[in-house]
C-alpha positions as CSV (number, residue, x, y, z in Angstrom):
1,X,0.0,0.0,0.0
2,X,0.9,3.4,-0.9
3,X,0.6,6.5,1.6
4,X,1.7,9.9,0.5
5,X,1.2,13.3,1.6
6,X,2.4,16.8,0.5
7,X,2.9,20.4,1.4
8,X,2.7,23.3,-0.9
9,X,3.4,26.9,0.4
10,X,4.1,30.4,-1.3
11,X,7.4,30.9,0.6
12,X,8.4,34.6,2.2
13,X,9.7,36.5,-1.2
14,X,7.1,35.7,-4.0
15,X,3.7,37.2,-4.9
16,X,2.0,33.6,-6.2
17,X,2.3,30.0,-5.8
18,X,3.9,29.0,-9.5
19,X,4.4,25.2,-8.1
20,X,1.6,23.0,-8.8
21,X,1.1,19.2,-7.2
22,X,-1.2,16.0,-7.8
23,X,-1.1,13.1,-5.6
24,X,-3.7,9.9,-6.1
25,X,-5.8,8.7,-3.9
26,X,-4.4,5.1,-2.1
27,X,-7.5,3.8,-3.8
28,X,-6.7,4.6,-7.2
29,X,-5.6,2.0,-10.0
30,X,-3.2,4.3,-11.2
31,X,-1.0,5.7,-8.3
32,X,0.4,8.8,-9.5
33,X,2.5,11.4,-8.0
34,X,3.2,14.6,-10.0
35,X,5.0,18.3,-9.3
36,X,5.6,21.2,-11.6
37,X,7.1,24.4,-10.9
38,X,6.3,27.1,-13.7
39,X,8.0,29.7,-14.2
40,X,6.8,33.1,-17.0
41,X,5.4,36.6,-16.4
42,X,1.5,38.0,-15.5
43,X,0.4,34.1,-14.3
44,X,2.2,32.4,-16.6
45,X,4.2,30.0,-14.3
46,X,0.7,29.0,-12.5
47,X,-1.0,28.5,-15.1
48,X,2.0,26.5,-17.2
49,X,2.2,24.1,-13.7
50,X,-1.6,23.9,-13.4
51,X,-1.6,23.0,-17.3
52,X,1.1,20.5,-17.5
53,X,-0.4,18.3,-14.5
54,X,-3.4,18.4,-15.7
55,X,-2.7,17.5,-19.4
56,X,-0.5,14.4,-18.3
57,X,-2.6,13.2,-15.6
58,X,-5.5,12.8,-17.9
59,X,-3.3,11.3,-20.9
60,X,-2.4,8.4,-18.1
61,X,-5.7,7.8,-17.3
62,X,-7.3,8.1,-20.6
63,X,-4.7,5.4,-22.0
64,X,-3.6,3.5,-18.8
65,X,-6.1,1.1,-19.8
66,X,-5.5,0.0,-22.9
67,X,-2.0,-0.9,-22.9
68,X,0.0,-3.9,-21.7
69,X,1.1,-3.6,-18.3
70,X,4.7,-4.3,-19.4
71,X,7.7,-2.2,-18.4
72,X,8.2,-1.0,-21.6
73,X,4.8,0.2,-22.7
74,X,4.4,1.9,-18.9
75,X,7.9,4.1,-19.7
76,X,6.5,4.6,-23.2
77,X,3.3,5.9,-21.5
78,X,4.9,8.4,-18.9
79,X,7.3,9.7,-21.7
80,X,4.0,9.9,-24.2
81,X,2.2,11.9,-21.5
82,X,5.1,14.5,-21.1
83,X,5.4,15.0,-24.7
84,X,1.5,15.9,-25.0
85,X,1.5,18.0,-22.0
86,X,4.3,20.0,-23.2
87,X,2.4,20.3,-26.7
88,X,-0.8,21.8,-24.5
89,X,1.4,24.4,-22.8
90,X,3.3,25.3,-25.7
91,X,-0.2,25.8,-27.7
92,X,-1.7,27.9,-24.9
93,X,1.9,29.9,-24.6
94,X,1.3,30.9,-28.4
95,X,-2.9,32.3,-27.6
96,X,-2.2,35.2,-25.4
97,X,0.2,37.5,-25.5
98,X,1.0,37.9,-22.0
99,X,1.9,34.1,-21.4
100,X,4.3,34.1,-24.2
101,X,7.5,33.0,-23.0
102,X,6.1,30.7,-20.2
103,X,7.4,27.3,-19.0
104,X,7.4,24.5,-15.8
105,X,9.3,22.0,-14.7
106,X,7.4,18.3,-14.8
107,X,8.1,15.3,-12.9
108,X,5.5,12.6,-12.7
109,X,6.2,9.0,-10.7
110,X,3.8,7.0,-11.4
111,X,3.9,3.6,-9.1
112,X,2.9,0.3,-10.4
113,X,4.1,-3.2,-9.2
114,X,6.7,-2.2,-6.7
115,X,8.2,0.0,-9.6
116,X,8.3,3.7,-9.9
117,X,8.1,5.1,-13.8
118,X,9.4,8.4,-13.4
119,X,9.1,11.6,-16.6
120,X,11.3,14.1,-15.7
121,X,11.9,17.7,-17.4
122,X,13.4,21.0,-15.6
123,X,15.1,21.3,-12.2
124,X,12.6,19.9,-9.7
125,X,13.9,16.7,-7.9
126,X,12.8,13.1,-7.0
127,X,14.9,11.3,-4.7
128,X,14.7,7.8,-3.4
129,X,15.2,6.4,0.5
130,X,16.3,3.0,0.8
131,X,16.8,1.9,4.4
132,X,19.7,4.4,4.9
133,X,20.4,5.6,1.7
134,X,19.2,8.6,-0.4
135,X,19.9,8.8,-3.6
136,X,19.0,11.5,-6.4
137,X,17.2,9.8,-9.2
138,X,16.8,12.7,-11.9
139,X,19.9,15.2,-13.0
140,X,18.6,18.8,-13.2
141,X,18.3,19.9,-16.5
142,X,20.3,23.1,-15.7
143,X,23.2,25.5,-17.3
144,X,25.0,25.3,-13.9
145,X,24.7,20.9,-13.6
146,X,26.0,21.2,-17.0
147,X,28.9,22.5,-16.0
148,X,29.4,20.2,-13.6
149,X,28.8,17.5,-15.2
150,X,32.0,19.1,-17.7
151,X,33.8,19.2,-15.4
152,X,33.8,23.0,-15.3
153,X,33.1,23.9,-12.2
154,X,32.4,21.4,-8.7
155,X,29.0,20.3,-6.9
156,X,30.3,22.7,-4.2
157,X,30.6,25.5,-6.5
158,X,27.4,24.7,-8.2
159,X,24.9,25.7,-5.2
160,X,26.0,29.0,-4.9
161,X,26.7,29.8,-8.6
162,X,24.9,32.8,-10.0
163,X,23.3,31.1,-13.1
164,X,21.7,28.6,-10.5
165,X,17.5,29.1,-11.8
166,X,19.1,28.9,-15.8
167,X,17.2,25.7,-16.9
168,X,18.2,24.2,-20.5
169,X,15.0,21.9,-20.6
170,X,11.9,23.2,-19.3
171,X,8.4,22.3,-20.6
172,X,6.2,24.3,-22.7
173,X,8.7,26.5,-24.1
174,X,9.4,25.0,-27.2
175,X,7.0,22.5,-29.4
176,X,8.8,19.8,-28.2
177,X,10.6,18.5,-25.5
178,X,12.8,15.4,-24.8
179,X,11.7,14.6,-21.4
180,X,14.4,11.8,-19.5
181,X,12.3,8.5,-18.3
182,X,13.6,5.8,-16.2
183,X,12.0,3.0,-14.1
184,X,13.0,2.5,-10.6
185,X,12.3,-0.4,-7.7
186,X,10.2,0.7,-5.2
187,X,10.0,-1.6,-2.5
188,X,8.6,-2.4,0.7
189,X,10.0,0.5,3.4
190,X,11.1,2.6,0.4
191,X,10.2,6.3,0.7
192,X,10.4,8.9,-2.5
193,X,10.6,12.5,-2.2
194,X,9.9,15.0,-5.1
195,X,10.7,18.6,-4.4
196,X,10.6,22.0,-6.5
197,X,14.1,23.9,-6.2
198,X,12.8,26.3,-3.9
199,X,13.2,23.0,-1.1
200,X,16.8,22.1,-2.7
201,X,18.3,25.4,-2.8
202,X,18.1,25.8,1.1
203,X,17.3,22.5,2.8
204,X,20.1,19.8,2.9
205,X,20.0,16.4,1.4
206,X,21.0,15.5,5.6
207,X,17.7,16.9,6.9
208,X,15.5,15.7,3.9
209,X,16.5,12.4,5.0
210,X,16.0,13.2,8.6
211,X,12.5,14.7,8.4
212,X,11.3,11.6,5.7
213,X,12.1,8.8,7.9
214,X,11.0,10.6,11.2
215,X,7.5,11.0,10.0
216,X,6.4,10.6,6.2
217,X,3.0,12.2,7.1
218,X,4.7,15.8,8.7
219,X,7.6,15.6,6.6
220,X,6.2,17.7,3.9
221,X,5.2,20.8,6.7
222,X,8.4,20.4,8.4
223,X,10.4,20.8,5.5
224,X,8.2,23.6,4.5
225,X,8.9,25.3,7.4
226,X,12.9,24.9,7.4
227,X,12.9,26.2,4.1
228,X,11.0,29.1,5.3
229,X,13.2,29.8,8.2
230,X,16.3,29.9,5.9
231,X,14.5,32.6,3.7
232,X,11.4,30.9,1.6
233,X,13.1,32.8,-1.2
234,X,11.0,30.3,-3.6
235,X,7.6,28.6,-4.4
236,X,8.1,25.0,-1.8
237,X,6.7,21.9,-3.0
238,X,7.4,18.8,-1.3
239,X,5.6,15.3,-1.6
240,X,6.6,12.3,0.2
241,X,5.7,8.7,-1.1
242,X,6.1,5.6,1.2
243,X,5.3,1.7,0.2
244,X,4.3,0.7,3.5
């Protein structure tokens, strides 16, 4: 069984909440988890967020169905429903004038058979707990992870670099994206955690930990709340995930 809850909170500096969230209901046949941070100008980054979820939540559903449970049509699925919800942003983007320009990040997990099919595009984060390991599943599509990933410049150097928010992938901003999909195990115990950068940039991987296997259920607020105290200089998003 699946229990996840989740926390979603303006932050001290912003005007609106740009970060959107969908989590299933335990009852659900299709457990899915989703989080999109938008970004653009008059509304654009709430609407982009609100769009994208929306979009690829009901492309799972609609299709979930009819294909083969199989490992390979599920990751074709998750990929399939980032492509068309990039497609519906990008077409709204090009209606109004003052949402030109706007974008989100995407990551859907959707859990099936002790797996976890994750579509991934922009800067927000899923991580995976294992018993006492945590470990980043998704690589920030980002100027600055580019770099390190180079070898131009260090992890260290990379959280307080000045291009930090530069994203070279987002969603919605072009008419198509390449989202990255990968499948995961997701056992018994296991605990995921998908965050928008706005938890990354000032809470440590240490107290994510911490705060997940404390208490899945006030994780989210907790971690809120430290991001707050350290400034709230974002939009927070965090959901936590646990196969009980």
């Amino acid at each position: 069984m699946i229990k996840a809850y989740a926390k979603s909170d303006i932050g001290k500096v912003r005007e609106i909440n740009e970060d959107s969230f969908y989590i299933s209901d335990s009852l659900d046949e299709v457990q899915l988890y989703m989080l999109a941070d938008g970004m653009g100008g008059y509304k654009g980054g709430e609407i982009a967020s609100k769009l994208a979820i929306q979009s690829a939540k009901n492309y799972i559903e609609n299709n979930f169905k009819q294909i083969e449970k199989d490992k390979d049509s599920i990751i074709q699925l998750v990929g399939s429903s980032v492509e068309y919800a990039n497609m519906i942003v990008y077409e709204k983007s090009k209606e109004n004038k003052e949402l030109e320009g706007m974008g989100t990040t995407l990551d859907i997990c959707l859990i099936y058979n002790n797996r976890v099919f994750i579509g991934h595009v922009g800067d927000s984060r899923v991580y995976r707990i294992r018993k006492e390991f945590m470990r980043k599943l998704t690589q920030d599509h980002s100027y600055v992870q580019k770099l390190v990933k180079d070898g131009t410049i260090t992890k260290e150097e990379a959280v307080h670099h000045p291009q930090k928010n530069m994203l070279m992938k987002a969603l919605g901003c072009n008419a198509f994206v390449e989202p990255d999909v990968m499948v995961k195990g997701f056992l018994k115990d296991d605990i995921l955690i998908m965050n928008s950068d706005g938890l990354t940039n000032l809470v440590s991987q240490e107290d994510m930990f911490r705060e997940a296997k404390k208490d899945i259920e006030q994780a989210p607020k907790e971690l809120v709340k430290l991001a707050n105290e350290k400034g709230g200089y974002d939009n927070i998003t965090v959901i936590v995930i646990k196969n009980i």
